[in-house]
Backbone as XML, in Angstrom:
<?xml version="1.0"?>
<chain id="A" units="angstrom">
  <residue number="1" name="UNK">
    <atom name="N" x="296.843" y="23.991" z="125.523"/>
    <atom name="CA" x="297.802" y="23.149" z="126.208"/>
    <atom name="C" x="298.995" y="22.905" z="125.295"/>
  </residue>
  <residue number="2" name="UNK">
    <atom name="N" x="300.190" y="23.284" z="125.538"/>
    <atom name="CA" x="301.458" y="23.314" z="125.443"/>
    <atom name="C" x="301.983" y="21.303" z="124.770"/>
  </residue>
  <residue number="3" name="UNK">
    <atom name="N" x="301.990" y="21.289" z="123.988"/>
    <atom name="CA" x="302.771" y="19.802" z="123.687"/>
    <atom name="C" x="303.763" y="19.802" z="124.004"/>
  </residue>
  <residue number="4" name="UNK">
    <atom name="N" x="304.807" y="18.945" z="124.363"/>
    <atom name="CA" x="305.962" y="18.377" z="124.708"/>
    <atom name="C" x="306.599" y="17.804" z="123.908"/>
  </residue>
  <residue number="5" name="UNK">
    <atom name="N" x="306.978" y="18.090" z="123.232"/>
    <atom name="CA" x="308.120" y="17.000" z="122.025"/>
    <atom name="C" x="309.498" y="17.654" z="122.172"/>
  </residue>
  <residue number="6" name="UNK">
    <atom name="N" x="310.176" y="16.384" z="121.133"/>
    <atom name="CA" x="311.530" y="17.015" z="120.555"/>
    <atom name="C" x="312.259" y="16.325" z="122.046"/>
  </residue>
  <residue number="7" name="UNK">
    <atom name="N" x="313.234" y="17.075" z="122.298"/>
    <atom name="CA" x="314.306" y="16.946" z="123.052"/>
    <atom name="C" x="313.807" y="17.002" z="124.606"/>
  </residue>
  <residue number="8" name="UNK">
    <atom name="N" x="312.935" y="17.925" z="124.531"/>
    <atom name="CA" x="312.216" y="18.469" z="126.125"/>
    <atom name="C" x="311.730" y="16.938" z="126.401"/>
  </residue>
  <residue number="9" name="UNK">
    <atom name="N" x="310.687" y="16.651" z="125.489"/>
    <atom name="CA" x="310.333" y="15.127" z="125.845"/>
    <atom name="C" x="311.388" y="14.104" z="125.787"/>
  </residue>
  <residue number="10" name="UNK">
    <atom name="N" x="312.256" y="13.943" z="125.361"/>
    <atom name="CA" x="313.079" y="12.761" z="125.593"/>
    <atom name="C" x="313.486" y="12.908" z="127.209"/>
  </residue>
  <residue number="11" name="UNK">
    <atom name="N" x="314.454" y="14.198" z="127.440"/>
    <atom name="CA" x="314.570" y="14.772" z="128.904"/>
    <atom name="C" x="313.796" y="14.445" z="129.725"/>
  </residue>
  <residue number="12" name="UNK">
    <atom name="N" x="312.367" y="14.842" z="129.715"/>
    <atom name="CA" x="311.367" y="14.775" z="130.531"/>
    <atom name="C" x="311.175" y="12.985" z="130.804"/>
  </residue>
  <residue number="13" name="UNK">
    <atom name="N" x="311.386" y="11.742" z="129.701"/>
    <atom name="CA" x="311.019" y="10.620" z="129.847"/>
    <atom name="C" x="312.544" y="9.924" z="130.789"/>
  </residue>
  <residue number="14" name="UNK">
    <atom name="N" x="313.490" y="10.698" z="130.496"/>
    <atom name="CA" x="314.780" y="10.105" z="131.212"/>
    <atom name="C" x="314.456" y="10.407" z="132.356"/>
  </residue>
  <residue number="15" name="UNK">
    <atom name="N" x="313.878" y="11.335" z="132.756"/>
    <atom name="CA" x="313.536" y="11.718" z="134.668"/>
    <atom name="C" x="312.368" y="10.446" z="135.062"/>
  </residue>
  <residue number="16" name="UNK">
    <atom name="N" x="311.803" y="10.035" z="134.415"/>
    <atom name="CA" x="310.714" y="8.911" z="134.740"/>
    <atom name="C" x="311.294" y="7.161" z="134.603"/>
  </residue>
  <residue number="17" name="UNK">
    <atom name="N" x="311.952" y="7.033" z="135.467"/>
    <atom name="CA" x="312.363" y="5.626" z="135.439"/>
    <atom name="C" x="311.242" y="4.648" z="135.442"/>
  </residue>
  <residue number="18" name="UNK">
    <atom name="N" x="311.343" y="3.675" z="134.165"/>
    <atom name="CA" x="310.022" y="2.752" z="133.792"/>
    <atom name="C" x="309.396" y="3.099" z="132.823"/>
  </residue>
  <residue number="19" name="UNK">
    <atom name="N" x="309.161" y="4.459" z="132.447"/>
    <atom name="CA" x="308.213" y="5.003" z="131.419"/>
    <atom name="C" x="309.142" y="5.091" z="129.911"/>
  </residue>
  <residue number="20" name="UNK">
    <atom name="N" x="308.160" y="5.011" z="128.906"/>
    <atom name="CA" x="308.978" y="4.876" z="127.665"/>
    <atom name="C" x="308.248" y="5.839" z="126.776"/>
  </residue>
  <residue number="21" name="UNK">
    <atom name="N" x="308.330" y="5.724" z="125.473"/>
    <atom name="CA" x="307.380" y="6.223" z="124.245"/>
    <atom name="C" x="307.165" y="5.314" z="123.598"/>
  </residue>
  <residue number="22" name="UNK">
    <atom name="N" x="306.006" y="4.745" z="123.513"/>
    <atom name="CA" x="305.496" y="3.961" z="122.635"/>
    <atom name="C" x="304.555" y="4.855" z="121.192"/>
  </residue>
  <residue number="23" name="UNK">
    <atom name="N" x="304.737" y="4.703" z="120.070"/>
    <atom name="CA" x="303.671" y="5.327" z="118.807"/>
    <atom name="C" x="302.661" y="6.497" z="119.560"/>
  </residue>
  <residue number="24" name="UNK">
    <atom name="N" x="303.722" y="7.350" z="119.987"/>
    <atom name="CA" x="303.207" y="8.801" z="120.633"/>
    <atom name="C" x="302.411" y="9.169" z="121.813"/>
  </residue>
  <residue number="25" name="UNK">
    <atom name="N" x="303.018" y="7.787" z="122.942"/>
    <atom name="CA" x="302.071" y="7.826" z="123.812"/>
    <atom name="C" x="303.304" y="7.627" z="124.998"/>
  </residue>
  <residue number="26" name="UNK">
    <atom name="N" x="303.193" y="7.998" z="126.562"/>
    <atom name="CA" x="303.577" y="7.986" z="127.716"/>
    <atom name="C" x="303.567" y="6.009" z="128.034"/>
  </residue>
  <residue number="27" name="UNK">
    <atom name="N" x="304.357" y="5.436" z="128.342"/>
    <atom name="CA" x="303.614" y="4.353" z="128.530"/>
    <atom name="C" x="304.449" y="3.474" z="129.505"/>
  </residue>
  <residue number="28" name="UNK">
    <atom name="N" x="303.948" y="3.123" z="130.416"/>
    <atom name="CA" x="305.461" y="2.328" z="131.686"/>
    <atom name="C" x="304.461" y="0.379" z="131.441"/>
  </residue>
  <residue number="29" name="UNK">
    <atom name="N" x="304.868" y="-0.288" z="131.336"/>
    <atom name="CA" x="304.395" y="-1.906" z="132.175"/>
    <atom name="C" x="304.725" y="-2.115" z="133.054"/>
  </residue>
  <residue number="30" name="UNK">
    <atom name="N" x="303.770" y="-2.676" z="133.958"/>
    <atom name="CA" x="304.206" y="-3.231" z="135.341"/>
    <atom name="C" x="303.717" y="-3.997" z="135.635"/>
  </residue>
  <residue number="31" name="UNK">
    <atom name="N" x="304.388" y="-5.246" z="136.148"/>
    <atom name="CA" x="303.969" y="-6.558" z="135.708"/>
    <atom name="C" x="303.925" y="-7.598" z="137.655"/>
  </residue>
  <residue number="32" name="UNK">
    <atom name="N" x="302.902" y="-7.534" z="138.262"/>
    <atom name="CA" x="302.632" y="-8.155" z="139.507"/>
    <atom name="C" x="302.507" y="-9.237" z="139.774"/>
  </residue>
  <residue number="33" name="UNK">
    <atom name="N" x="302.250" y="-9.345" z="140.981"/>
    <atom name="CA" x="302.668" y="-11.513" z="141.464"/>
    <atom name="C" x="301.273" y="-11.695" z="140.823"/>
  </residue>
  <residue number="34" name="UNK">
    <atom name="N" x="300.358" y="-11.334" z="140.681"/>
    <atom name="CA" x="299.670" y="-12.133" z="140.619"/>
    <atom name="C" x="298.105" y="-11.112" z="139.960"/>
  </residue>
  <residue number="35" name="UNK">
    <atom name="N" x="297.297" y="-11.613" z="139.817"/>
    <atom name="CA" x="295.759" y="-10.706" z="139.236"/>
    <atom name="C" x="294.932" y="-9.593" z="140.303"/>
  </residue>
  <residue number="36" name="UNK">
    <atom name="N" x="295.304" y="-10.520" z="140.919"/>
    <atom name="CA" x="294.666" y="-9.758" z="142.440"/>
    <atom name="C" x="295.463" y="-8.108" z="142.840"/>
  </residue>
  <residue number="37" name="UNK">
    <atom name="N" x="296.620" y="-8.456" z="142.592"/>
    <atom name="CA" x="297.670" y="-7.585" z="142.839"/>
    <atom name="C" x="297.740" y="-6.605" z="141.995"/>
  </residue>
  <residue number="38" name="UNK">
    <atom name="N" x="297.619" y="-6.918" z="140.769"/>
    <atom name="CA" x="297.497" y="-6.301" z="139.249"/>
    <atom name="C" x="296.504" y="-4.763" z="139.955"/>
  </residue>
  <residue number="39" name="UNK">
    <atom name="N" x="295.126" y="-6.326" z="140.076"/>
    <atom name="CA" x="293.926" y="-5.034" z="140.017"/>
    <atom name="C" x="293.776" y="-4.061" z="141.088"/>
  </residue>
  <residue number="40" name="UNK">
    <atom name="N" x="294.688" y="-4.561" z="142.584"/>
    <atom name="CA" x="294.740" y="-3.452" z="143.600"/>
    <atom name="C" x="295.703" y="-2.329" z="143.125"/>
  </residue>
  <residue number="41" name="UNK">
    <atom name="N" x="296.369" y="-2.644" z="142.128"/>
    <atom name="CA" x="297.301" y="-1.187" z="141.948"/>
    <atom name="C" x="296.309" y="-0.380" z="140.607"/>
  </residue>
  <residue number="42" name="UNK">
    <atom name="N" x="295.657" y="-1.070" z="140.312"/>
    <atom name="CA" x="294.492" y="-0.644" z="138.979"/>
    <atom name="C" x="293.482" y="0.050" z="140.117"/>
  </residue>
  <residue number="43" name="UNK">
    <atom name="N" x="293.679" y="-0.145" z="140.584"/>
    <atom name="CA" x="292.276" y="0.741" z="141.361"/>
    <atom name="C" x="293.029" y="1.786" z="142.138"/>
  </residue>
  <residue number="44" name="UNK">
    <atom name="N" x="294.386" y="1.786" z="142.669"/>
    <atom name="CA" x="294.986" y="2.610" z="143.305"/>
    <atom name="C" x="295.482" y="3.631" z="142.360"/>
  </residue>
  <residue number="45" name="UNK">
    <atom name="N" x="295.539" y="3.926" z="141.039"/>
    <atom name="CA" x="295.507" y="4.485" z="139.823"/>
    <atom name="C" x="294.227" y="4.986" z="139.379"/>
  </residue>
  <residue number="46" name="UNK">
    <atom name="N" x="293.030" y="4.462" z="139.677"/>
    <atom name="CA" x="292.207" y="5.463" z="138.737"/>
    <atom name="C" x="291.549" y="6.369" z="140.286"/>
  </residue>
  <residue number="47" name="UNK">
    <atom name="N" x="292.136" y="6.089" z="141.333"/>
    <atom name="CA" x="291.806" y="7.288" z="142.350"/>
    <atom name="C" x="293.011" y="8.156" z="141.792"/>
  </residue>
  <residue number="48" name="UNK">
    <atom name="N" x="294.324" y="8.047" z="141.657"/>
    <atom name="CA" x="294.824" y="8.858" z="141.126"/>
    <atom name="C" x="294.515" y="9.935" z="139.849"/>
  </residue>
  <residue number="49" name="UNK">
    <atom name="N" x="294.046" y="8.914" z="139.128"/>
    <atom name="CA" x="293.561" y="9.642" z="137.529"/>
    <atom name="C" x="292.584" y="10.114" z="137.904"/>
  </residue>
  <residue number="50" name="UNK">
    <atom name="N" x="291.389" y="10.265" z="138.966"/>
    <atom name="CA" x="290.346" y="10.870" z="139.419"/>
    <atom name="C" x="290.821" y="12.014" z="139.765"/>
  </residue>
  <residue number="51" name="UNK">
    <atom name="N" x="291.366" y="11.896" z="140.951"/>
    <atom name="CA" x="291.500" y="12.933" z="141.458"/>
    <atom name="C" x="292.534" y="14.207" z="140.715"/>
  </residue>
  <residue number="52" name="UNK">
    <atom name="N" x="293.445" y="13.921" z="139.673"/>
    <atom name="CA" x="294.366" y="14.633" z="138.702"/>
    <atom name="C" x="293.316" y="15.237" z="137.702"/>
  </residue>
  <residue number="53" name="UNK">
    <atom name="N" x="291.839" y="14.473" z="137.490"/>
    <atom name="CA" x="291.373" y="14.956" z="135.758"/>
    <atom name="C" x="291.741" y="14.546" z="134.714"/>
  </residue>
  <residue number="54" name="UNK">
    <atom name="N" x="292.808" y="13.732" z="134.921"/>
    <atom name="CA" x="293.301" y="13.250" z="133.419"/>
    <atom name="C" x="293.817" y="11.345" z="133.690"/>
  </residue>
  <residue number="55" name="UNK">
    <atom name="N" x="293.543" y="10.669" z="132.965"/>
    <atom name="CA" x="292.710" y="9.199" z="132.366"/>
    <atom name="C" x="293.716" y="8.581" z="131.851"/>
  </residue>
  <residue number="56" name="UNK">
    <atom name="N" x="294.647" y="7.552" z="132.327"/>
    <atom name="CA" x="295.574" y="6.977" z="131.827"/>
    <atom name="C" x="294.568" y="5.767" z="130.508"/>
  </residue>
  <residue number="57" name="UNK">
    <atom name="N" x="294.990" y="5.618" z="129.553"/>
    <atom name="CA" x="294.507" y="4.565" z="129.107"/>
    <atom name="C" x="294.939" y="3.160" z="129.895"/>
  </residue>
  <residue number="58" name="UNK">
    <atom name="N" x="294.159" y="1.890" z="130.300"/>
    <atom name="CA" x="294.634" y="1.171" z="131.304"/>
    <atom name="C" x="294.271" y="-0.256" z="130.421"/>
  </residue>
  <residue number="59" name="UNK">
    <atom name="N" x="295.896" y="-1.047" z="130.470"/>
    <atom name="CA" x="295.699" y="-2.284" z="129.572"/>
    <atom name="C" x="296.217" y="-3.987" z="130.903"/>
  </residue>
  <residue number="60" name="UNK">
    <atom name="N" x="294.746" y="-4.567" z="131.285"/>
    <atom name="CA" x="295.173" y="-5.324" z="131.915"/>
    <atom name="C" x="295.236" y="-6.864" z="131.484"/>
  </residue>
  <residue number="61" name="UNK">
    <atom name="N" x="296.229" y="-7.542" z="131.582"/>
    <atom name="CA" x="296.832" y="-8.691" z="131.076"/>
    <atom name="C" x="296.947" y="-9.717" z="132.348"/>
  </residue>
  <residue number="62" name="UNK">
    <atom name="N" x="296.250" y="-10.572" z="133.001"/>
    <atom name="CA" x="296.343" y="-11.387" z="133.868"/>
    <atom name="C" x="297.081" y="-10.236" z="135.164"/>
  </residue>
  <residue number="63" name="UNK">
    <atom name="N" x="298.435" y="-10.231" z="135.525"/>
    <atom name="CA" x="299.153" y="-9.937" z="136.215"/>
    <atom name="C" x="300.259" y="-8.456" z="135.500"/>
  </residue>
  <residue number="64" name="UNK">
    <atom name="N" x="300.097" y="-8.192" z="134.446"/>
    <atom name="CA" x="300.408" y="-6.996" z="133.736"/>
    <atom name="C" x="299.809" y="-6.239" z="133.586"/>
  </residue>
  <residue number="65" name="UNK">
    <atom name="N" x="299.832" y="-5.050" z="134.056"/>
    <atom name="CA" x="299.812" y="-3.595" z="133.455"/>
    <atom name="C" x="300.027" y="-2.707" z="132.890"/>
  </residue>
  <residue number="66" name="UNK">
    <atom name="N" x="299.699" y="-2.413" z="131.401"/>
    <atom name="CA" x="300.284" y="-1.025" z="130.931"/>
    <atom name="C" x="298.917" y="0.042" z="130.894"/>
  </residue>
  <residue number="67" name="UNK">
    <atom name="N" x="300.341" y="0.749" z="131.368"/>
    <atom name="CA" x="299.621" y="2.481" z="131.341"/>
    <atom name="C" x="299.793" y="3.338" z="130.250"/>
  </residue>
  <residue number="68" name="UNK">
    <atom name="N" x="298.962" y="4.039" z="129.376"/>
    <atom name="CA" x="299.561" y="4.525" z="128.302"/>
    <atom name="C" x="298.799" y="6.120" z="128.725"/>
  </residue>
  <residue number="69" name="UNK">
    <atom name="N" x="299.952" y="6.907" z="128.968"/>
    <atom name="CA" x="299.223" y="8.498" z="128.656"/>
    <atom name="C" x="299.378" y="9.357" z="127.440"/>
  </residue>
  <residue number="70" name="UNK">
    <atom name="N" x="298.224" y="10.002" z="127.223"/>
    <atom name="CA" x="298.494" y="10.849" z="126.181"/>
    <atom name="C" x="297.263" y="12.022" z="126.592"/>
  </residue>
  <residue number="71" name="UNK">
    <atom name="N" x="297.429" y="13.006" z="125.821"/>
    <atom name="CA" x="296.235" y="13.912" z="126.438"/>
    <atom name="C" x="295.388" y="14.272" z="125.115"/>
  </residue>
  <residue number="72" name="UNK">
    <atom name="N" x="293.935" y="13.612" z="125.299"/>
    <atom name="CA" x="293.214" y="13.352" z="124.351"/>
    <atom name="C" x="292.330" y="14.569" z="123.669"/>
  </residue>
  <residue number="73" name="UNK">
    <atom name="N" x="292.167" y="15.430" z="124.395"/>
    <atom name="CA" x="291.755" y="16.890" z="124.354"/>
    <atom name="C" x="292.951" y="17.788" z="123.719"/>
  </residue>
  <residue number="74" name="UNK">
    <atom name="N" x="294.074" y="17.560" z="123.966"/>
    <atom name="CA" x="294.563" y="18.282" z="122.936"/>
    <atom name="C" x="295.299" y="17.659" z="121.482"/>
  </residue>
  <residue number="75" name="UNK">
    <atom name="N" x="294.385" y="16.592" z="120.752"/>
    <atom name="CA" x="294.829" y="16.036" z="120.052"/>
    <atom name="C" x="295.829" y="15.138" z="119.783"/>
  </residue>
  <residue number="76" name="UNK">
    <atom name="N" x="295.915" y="14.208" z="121.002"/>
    <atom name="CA" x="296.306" y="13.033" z="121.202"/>
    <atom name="C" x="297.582" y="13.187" z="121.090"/>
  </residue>
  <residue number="77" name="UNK">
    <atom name="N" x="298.288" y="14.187" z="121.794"/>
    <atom name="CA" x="299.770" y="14.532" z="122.087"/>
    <atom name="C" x="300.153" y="14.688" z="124.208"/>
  </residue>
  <residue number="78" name="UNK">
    <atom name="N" x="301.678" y="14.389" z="123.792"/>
    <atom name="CA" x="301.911" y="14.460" z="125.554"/>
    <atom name="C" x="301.962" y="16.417" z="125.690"/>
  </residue>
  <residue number="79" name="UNK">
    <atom name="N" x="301.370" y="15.962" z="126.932"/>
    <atom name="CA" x="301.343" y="17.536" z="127.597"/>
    <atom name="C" x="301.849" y="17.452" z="128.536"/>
  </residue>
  <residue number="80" name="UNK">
    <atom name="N" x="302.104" y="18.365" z="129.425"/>
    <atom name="CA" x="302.561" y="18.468" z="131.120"/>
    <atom name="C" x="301.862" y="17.655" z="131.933"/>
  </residue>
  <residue number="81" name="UNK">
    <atom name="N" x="300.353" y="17.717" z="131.709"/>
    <atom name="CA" x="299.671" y="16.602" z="131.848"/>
    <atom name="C" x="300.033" y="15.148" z="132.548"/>
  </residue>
  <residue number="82" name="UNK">
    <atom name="N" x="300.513" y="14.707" z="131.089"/>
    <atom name="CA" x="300.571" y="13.745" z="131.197"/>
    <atom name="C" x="301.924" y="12.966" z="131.666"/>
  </residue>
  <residue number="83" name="UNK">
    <atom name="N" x="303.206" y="13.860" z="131.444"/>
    <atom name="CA" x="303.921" y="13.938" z="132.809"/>
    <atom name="C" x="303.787" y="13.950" z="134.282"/>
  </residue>
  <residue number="84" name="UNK">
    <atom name="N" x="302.470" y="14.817" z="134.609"/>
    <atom name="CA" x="302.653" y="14.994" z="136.179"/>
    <atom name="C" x="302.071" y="14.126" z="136.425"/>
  </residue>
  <residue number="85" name="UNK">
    <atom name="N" x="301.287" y="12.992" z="135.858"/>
    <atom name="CA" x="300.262" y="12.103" z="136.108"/>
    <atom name="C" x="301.053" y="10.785" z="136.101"/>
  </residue>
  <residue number="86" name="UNK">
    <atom name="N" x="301.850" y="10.742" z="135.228"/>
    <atom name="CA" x="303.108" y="9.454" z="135.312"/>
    <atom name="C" x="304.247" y="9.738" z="136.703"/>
  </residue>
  <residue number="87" name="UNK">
    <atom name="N" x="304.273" y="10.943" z="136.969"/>
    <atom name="CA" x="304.896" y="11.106" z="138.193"/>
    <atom name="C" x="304.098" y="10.622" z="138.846"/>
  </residue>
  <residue number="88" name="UNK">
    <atom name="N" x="302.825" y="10.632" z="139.443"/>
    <atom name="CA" x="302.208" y="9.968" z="140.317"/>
    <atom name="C" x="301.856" y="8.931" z="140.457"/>
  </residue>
  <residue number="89" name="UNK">
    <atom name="N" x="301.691" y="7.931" z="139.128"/>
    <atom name="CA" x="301.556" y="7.136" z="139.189"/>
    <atom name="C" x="302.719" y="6.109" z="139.589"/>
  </residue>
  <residue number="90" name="UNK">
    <atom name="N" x="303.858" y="6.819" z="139.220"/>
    <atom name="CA" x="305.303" y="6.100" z="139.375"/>
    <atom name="C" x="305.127" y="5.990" z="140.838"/>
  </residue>
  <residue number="91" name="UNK">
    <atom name="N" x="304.967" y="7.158" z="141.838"/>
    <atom name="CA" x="304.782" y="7.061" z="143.138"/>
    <atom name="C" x="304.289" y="6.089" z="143.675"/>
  </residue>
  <residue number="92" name="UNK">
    <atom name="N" x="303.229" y="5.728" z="143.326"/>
    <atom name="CA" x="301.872" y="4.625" z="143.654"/>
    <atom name="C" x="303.075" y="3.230" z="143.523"/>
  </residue>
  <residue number="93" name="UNK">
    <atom name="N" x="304.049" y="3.039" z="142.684"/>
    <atom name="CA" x="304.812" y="1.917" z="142.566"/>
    <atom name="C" x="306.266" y="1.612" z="144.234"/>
  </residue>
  <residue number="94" name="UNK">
    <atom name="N" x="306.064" y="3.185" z="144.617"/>
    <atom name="CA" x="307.166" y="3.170" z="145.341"/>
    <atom name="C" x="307.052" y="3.220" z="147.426"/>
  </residue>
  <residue number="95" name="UNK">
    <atom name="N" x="305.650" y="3.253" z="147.086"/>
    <atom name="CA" x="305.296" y="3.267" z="148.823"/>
    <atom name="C" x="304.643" y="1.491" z="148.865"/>
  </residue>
</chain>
């Protein structure tokens, strides 16, 4: 699996509105009315990460969410992966 760095990855994170780089990882917060709300989009995410094969790390804070991707199989670097999986998940924010 192909890593993503350098310039390609900066590019690739400007097409993902919300998502950032955090200490070598994919990572968006998203922050809901309320816990309840939090955890229905936490569950509407790991059918996503199910059904993709690949496992966002998932950090829940009362009514906050961060998502952190990285692809752990190929030595804890971003892959295409973990792009197409932040595309979907971004989706999940927009219907």
């Amino acid at each position: 699996m192909e890593t993503i760095q350098g310039q390609e990855l900066l590019d690739a994170v400007m097409e993902l509105p919300g998502w950032g780089l955090e200490s070598h990882e994919l990572v968006r917060v998203v922050t809901f009315e309320d816990f309840v709300a939090a955890m229905a989009f936490v569950n509407r995410v790991a059918a996503v990460a199910e059904t993709a094969g690949h496992h966002p790390d998932i950090d829940i804070r009362y009514n906050k969410v961060r998502l952190a991707l990285v692809t752990h199989d190929a030595g804890n670097v971003i892959t295409q992966k973990d792009l197409d999986v932040a595309r979907k998940l971004s989706a999940l924010l927009d219907e």
